[in-house]
N, CA, C and O atoms as a GROMACS GRO file, in nm:
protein
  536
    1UNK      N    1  -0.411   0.182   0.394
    1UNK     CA    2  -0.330   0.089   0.321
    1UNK      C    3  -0.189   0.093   0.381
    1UNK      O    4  -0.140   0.188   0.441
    2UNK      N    5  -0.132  -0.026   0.355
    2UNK     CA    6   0.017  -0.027   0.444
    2UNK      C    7   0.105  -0.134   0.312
    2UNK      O    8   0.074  -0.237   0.253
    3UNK      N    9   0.235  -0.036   0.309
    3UNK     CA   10   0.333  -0.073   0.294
    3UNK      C   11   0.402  -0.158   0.357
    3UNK      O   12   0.476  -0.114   0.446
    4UNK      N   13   0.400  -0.303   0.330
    4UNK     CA   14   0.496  -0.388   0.456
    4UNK      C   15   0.621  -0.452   0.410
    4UNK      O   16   0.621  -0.560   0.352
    5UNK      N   17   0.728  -0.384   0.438
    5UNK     CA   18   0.857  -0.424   0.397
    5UNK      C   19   0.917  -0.588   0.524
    5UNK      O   20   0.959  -0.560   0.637
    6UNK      N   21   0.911  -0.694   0.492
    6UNK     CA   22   1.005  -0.790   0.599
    6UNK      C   23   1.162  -0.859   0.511
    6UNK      O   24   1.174  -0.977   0.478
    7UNK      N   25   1.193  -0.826   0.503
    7UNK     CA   26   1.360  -0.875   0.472
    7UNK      C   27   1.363  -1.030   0.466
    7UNK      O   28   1.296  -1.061   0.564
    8UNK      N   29   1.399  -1.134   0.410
    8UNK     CA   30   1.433  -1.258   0.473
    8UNK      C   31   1.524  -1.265   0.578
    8UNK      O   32   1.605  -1.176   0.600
    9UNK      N   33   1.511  -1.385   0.655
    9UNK     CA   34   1.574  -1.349   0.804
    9UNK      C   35   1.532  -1.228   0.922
    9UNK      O   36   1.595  -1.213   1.026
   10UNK      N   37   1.432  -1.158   0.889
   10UNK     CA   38   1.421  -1.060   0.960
   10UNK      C   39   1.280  -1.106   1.079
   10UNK      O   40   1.174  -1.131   1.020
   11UNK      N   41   1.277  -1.116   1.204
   11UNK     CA   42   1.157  -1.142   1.277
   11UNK      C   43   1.083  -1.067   1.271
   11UNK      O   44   0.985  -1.137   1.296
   12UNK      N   45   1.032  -0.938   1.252
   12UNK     CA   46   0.930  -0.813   1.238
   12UNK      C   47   0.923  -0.798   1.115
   12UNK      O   48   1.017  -0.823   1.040
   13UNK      N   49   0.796  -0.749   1.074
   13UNK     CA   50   0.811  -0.660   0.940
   13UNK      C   51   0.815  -0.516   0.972
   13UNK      O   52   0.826  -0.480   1.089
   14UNK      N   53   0.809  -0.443   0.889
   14UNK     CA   54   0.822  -0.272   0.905
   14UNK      C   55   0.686  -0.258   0.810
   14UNK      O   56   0.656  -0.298   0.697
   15UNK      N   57   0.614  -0.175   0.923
   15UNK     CA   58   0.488  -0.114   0.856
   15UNK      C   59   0.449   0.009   0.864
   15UNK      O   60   0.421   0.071   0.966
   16UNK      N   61   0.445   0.053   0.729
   16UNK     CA   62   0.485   0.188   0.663
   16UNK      C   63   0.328   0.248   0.609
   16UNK      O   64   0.302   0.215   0.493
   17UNK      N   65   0.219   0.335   0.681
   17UNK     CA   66   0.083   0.377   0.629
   17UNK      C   67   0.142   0.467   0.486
   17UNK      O   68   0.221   0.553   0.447
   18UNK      N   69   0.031   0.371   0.445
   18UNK     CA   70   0.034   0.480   0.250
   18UNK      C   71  -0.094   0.538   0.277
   18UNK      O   72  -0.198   0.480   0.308
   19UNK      N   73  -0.075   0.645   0.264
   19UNK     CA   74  -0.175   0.735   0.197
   19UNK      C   75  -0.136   0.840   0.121
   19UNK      O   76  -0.071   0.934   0.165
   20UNK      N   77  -0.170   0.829   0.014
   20UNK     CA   78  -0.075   0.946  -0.083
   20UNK      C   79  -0.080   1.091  -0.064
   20UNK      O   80   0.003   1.172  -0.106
   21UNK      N   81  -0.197   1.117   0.010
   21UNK     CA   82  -0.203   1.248   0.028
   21UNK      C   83  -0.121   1.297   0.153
   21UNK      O   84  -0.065   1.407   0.158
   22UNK      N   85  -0.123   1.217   0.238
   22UNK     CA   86  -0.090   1.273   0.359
   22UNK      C   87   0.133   1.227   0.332
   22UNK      O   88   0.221   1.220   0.418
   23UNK      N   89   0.142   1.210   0.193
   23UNK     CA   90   0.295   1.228   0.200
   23UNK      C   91   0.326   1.353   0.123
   23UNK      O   92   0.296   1.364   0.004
   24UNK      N   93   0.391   1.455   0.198
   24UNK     CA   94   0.511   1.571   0.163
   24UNK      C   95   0.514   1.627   0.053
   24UNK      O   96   0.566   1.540  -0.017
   25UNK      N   97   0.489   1.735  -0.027
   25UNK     CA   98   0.574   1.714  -0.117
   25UNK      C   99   0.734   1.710  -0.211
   25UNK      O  100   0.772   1.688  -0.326
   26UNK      N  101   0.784   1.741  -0.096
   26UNK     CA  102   0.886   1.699  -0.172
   26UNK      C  103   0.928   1.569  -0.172
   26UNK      O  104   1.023   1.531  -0.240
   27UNK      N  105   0.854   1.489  -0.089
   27UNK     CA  106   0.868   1.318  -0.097
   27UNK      C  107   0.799   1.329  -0.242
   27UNK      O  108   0.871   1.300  -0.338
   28UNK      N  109   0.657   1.371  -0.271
   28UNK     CA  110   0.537   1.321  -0.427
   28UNK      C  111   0.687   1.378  -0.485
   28UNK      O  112   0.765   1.291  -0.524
   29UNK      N  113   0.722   1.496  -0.492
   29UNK     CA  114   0.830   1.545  -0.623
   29UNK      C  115   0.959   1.451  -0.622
   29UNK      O  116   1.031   1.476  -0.719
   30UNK      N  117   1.002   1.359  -0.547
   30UNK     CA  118   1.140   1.264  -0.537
   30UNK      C  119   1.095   1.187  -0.606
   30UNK      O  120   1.158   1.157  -0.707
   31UNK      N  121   0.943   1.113  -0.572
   31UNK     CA  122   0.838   0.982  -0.601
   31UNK      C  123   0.878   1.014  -0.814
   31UNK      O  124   0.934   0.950  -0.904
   32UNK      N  125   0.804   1.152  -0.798
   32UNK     CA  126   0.819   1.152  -0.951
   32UNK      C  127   0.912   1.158  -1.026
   32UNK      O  128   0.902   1.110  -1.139
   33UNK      N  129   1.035   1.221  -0.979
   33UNK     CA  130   1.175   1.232  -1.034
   33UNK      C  131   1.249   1.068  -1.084
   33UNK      O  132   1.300   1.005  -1.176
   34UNK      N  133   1.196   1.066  -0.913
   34UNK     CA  134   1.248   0.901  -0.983
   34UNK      C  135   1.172   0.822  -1.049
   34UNK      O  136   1.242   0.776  -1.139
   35UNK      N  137   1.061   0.778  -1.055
   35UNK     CA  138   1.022   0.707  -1.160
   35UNK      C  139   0.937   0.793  -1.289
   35UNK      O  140   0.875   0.720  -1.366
   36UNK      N  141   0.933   0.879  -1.304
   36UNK     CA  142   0.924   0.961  -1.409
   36UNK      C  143   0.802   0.962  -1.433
   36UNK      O  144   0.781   0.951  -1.553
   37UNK      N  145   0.711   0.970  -1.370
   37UNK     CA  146   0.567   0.973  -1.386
   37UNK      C  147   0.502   1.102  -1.296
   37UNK      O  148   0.561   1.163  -1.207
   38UNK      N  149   0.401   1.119  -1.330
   38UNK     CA  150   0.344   1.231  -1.276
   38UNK      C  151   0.274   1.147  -1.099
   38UNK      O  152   0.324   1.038  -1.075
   39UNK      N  153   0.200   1.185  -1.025
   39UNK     CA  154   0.217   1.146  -0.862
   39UNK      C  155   0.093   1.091  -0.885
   39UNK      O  156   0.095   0.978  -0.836
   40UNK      N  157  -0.035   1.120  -0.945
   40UNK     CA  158  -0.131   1.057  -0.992
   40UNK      C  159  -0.082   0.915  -1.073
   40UNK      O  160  -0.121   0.819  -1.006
   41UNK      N  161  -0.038   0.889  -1.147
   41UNK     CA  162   0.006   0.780  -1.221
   41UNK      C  163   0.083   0.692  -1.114
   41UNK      O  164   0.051   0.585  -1.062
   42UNK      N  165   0.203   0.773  -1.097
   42UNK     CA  166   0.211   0.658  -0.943
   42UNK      C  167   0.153   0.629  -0.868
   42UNK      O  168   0.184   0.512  -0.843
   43UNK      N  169   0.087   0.656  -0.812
   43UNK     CA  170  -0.006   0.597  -0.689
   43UNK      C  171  -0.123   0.494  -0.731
   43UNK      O  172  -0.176   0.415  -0.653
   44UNK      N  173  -0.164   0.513  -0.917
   44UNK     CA  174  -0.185   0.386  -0.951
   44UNK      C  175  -0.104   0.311  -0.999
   44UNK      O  176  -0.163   0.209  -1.034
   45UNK      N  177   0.013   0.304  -1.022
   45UNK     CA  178   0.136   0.211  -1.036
   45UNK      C  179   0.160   0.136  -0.906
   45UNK      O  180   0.178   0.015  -0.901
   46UNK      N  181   0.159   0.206  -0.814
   46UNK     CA  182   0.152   0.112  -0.715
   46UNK      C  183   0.070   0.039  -0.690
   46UNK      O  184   0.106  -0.075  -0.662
   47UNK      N  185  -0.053   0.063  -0.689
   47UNK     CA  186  -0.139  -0.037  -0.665
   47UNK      C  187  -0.149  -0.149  -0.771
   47UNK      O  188  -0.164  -0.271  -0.758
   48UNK      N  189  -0.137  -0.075  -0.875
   48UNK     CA  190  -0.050  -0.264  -0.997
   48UNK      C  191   0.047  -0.286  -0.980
   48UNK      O  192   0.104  -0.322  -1.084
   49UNK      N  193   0.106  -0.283  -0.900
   49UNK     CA  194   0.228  -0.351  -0.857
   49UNK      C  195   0.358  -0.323  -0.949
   49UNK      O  196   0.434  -0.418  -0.969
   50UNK      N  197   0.381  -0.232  -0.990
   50UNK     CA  198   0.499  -0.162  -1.064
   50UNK      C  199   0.592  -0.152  -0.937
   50UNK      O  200   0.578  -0.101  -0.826
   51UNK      N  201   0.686  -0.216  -0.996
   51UNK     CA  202   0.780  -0.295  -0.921
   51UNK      C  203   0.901  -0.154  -0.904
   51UNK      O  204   0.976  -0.171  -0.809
   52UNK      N  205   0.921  -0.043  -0.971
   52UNK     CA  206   1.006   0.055  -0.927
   52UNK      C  207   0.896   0.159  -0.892
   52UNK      O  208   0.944   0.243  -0.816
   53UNK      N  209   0.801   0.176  -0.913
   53UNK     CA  210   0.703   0.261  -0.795
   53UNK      C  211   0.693   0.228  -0.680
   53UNK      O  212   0.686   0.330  -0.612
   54UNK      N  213   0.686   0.090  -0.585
   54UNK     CA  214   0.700   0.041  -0.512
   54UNK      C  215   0.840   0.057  -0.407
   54UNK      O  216   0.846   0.064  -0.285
   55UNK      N  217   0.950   0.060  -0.517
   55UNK     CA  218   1.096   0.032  -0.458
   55UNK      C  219   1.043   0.203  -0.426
   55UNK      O  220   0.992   0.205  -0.314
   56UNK      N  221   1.042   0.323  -0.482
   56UNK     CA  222   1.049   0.417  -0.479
   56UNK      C  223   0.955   0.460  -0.358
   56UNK      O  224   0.997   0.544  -0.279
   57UNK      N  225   0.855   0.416  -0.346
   57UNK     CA  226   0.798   0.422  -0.221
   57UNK      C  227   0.843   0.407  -0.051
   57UNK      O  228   0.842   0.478   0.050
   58UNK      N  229   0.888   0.242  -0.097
   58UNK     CA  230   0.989   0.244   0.022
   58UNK      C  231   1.078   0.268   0.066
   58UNK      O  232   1.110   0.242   0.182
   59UNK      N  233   1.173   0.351  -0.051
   59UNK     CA  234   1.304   0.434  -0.047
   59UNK      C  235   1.242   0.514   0.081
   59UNK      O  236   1.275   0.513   0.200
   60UNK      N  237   1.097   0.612  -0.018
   60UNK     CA  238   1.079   0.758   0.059
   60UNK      C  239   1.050   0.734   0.199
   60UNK      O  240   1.055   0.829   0.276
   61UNK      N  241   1.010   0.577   0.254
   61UNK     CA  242   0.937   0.567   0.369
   61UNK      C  243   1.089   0.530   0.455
   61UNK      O  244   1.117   0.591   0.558
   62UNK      N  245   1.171   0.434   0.402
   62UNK     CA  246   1.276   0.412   0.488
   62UNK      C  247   1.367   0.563   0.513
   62UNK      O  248   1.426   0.577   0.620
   63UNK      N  249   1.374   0.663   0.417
   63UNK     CA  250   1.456   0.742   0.402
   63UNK      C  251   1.396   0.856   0.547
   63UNK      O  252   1.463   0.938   0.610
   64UNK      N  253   1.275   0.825   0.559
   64UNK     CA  254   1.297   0.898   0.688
   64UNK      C  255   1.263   0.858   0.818
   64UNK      O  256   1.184   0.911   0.896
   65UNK      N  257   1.357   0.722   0.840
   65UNK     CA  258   1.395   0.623   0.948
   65UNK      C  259   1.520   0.699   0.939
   65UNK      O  260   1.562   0.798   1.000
   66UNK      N  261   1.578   0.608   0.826
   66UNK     CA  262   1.744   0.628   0.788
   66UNK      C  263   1.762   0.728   0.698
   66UNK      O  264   1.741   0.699   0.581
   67UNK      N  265   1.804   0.871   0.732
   67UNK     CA  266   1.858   1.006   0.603
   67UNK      C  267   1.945   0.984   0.540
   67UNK      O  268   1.958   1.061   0.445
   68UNK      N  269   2.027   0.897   0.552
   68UNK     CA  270   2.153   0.817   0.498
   68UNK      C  271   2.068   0.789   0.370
   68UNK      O  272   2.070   0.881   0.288
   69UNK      N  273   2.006   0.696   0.344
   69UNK     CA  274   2.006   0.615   0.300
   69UNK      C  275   1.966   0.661   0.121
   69UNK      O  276   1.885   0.752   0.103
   70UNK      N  277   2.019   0.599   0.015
   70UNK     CA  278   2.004   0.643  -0.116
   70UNK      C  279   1.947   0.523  -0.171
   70UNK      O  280   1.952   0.410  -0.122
   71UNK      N  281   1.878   0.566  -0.301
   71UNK     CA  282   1.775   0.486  -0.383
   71UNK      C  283   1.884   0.355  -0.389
   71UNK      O  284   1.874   0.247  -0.330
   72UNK      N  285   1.976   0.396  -0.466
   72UNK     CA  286   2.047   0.244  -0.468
   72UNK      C  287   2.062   0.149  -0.367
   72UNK      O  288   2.071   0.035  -0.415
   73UNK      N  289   2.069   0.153  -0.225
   73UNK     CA  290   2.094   0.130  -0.152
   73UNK      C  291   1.943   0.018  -0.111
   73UNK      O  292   1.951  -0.071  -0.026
   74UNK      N  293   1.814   0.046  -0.190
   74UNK     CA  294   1.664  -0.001  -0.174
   74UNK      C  295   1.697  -0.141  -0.279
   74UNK      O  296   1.704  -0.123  -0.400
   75UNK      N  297   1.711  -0.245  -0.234
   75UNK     CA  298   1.659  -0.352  -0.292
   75UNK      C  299   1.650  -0.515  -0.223
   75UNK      O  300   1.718  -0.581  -0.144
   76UNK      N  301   1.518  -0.537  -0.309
   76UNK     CA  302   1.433  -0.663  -0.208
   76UNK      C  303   1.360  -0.729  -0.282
   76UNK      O  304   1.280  -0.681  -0.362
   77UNK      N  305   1.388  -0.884  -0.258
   77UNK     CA  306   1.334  -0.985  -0.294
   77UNK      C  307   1.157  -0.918  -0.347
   77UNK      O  308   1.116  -0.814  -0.296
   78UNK      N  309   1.072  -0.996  -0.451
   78UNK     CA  310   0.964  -0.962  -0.467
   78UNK      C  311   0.863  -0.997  -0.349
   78UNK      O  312   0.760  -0.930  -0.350
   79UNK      N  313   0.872  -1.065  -0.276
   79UNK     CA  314   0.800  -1.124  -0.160
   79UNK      C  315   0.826  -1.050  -0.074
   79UNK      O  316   0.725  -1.038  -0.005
   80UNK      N  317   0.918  -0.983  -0.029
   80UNK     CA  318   0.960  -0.937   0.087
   80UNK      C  319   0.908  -0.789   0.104
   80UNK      O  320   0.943  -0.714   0.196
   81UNK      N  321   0.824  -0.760   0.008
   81UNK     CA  322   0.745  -0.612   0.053
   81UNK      C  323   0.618  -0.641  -0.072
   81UNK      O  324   0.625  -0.667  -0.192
   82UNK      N  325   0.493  -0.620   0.032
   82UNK     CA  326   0.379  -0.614   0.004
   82UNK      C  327   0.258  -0.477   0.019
   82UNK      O  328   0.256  -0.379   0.094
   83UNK      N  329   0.182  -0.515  -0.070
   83UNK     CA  330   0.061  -0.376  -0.001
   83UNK      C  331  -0.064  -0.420   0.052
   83UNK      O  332  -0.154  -0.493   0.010
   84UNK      N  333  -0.034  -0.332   0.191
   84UNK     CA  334  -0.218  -0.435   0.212
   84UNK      C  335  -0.290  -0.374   0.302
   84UNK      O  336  -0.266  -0.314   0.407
   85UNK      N  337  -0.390  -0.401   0.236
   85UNK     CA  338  -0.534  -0.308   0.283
   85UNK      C  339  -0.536  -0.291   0.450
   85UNK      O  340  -0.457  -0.340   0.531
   86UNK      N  341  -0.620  -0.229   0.467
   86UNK     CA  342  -0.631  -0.217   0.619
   86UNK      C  343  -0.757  -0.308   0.642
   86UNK      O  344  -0.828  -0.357   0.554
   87UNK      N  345  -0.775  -0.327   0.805
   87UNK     CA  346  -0.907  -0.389   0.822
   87UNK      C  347  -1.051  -0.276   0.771
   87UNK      O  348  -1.153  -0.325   0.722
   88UNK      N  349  -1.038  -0.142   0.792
   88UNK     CA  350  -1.130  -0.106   0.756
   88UNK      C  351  -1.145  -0.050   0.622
   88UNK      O  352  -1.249  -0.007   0.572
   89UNK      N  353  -1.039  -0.055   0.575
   89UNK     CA  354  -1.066  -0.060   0.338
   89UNK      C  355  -1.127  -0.169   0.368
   89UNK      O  356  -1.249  -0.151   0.362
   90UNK      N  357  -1.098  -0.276   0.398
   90UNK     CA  358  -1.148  -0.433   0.355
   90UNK      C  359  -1.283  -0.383   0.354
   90UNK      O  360  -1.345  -0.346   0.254
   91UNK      N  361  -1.330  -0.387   0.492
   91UNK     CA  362  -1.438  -0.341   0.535
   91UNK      C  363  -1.571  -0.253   0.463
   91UNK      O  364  -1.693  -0.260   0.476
   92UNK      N  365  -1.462  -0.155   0.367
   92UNK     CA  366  -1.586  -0.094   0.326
   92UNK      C  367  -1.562  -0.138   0.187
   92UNK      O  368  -1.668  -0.138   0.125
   93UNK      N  369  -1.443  -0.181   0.102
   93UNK     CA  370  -1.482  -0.254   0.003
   93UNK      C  371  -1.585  -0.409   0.013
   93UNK      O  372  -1.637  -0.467  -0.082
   94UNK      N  373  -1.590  -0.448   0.157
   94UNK     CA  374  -1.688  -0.567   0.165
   94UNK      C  375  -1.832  -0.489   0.126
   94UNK      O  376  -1.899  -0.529   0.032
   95UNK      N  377  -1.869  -0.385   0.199
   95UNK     CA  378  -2.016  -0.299   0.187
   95UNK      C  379  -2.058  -0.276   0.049
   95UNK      O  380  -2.171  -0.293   0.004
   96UNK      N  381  -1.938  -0.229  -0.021
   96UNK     CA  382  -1.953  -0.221  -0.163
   96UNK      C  383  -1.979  -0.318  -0.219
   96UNK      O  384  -2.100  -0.327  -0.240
   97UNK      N  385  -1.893  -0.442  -0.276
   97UNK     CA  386  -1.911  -0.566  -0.267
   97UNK      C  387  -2.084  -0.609  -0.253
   97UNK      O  388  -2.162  -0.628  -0.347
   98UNK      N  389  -2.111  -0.617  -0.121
   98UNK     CA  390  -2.203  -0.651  -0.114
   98UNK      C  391  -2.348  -0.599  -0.178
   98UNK      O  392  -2.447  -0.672  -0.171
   99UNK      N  393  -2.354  -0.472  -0.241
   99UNK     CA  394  -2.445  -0.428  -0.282
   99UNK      C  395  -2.432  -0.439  -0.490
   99UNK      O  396  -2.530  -0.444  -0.564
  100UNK      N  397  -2.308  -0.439  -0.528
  100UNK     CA  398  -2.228  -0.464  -0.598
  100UNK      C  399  -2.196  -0.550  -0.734
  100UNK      O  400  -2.226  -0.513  -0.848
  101UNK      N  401  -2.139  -0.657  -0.704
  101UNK     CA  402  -2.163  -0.762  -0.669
  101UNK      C  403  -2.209  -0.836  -0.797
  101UNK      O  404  -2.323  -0.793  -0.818
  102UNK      N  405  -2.186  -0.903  -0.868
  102UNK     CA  406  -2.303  -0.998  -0.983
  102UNK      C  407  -2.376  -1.139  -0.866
  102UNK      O  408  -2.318  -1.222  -0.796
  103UNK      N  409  -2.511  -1.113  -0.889
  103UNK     CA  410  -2.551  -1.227  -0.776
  103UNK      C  411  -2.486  -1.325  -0.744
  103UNK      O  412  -2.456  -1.370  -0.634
  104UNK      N  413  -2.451  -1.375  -0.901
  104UNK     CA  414  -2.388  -1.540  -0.886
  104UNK      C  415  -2.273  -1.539  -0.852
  104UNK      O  416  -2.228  -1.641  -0.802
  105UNK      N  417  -2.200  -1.439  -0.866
  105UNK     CA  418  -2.043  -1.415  -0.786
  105UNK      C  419  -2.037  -1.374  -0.611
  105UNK      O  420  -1.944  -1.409  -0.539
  106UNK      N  421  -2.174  -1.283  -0.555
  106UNK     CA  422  -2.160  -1.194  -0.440
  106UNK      C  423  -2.133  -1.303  -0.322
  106UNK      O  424  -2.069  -1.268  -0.223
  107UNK      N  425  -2.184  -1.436  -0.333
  107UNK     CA  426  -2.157  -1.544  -0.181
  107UNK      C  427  -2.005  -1.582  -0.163
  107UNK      O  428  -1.943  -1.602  -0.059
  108UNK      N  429  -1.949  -1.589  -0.327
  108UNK     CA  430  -1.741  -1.598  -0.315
  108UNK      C  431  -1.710  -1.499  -0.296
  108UNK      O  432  -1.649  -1.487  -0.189
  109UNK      N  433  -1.725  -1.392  -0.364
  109UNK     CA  434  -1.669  -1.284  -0.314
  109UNK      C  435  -1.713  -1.206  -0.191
  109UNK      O  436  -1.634  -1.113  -0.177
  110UNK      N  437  -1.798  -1.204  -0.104
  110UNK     CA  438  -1.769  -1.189   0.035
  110UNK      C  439  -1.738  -1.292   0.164
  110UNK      O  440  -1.764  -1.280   0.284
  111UNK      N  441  -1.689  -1.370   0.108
  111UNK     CA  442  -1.698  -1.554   0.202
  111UNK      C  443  -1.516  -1.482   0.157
  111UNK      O  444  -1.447  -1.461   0.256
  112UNK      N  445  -1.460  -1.453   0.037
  112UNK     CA  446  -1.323  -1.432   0.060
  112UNK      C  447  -1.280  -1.309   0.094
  112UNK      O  448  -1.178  -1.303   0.163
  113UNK      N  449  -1.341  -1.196   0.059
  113UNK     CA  450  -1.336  -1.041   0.180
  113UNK      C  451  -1.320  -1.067   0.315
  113UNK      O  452  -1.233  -1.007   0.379
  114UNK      N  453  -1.420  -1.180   0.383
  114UNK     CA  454  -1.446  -1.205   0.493
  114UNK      C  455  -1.327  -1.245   0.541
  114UNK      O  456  -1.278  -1.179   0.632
  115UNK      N  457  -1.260  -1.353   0.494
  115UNK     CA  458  -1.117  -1.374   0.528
  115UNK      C  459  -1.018  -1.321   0.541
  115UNK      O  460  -0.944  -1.338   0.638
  116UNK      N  461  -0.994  -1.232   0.428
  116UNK     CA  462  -0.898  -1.128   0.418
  116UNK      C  463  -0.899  -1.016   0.524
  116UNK      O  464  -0.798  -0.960   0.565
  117UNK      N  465  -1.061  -0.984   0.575
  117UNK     CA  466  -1.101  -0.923   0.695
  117UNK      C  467  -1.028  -0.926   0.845
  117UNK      O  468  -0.963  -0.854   0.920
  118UNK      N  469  -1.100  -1.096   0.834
  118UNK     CA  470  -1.034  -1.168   0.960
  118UNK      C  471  -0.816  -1.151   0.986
  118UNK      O  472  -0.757  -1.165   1.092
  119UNK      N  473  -0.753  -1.118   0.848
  119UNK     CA  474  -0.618  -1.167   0.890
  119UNK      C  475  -0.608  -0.975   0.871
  119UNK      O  476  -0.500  -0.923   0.846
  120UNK      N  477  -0.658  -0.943   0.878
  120UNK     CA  478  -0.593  -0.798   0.852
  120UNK      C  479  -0.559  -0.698   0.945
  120UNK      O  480  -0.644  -0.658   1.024
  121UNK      N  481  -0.418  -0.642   0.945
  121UNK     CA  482  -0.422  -0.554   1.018
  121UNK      C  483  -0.510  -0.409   1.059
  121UNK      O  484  -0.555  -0.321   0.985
  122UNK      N  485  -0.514  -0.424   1.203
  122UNK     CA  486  -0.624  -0.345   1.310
  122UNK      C  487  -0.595  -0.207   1.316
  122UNK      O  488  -0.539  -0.177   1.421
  123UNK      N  489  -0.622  -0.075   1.206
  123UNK     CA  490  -0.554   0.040   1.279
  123UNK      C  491  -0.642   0.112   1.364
  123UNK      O  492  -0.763   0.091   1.378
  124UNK      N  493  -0.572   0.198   1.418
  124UNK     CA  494  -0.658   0.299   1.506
  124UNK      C  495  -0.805   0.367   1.407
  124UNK      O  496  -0.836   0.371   1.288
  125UNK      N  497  -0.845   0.398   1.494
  125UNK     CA  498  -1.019   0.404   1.477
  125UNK      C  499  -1.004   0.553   1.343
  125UNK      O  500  -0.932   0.649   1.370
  126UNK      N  501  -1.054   0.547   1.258
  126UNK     CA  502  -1.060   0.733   1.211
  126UNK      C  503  -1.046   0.652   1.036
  126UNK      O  504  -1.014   0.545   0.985
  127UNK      N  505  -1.084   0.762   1.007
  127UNK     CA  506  -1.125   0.758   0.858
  127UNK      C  507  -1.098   0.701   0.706
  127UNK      O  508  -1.001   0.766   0.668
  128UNK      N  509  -1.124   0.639   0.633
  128UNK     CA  510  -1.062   0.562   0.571
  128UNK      C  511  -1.054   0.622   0.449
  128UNK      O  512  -1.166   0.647   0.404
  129UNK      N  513  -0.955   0.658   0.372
  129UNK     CA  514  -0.931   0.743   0.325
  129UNK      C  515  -0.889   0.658   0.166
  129UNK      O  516  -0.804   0.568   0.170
  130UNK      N  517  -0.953   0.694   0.040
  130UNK     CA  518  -0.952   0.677  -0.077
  130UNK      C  519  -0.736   0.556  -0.128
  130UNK      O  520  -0.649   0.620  -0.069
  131UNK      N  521  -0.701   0.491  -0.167
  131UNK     CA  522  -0.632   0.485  -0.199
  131UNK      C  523  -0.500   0.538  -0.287
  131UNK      O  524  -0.378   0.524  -0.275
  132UNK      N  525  -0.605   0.620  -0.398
  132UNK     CA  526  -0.576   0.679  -0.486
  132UNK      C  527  -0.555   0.836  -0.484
  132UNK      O  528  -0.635   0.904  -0.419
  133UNK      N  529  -0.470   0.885  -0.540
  133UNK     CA  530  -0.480   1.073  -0.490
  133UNK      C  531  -0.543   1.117  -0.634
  133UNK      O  532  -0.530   1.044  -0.733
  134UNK      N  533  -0.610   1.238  -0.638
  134UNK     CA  534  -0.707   1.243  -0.755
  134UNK      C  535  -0.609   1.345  -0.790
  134UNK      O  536  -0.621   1.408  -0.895
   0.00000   0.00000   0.00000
């Protein structure tokens, strides 16, 4: 899963791999300080789109580009940072999906996986790892 921060006006986006486990902890203990939740609860806050779990995310990811940089200093249009699957989550939520599935739903819902497939970013080959930290 990827964090993609693009700024308006900006030609690149910045793409930031989430995986909750493989962040620090004293990044999970900042994550929780600041939004006051335990690191389990955030990491499903993010994925519903809780809009200061998110900011707090990309604090921790910009903060070690820029060490400067403080929470206040994090703010962005709602469009301008997204979360999005990799090609191979898609991938194996399509497998799932496909077995899954309510019949009369399984031909839309993999005809639009399939798409989401096609535009998704390509990472390096290796393991696809749960979204969520248990």
């Amino acid at each position: 899963m990827y964090l993609v921060y693009q700024p308006e006006g900006s030609d690149a986006a910045q793409r930031f791999k989430y995986q909750p486990t493989k962040l620090m902890s004293a990044e999970r203990e900042r994550l929780e300080k600041l939004t006051g939740r335990d690191f389990s609860d955030f990491t499903k806050a993010v994925l519903s789109g809780n809009s200061l779990c998110r900011r707090a995310l990309l604090f921790v990811f910009l903060k070690r580009e820029h060490p400067t940089t403080r929470f206040d200093d994090v703010d962005f249009a709602w469009d301008e940072l997204t979360l999005e699957h990799s090609r191979a989550e898609l991938e194996e939520i399509r497998a799932r999906a496909a077995e899954e599935a309510p019949a009369d739903q399984r031909a839309a819902v993999l005809a639009a996986l399939d798409a989401e497939i096609a535009e998704a970013y390509e990472e390096p080959e290796g393991k696809v790892l749960p979204p969520i930290a248990g």
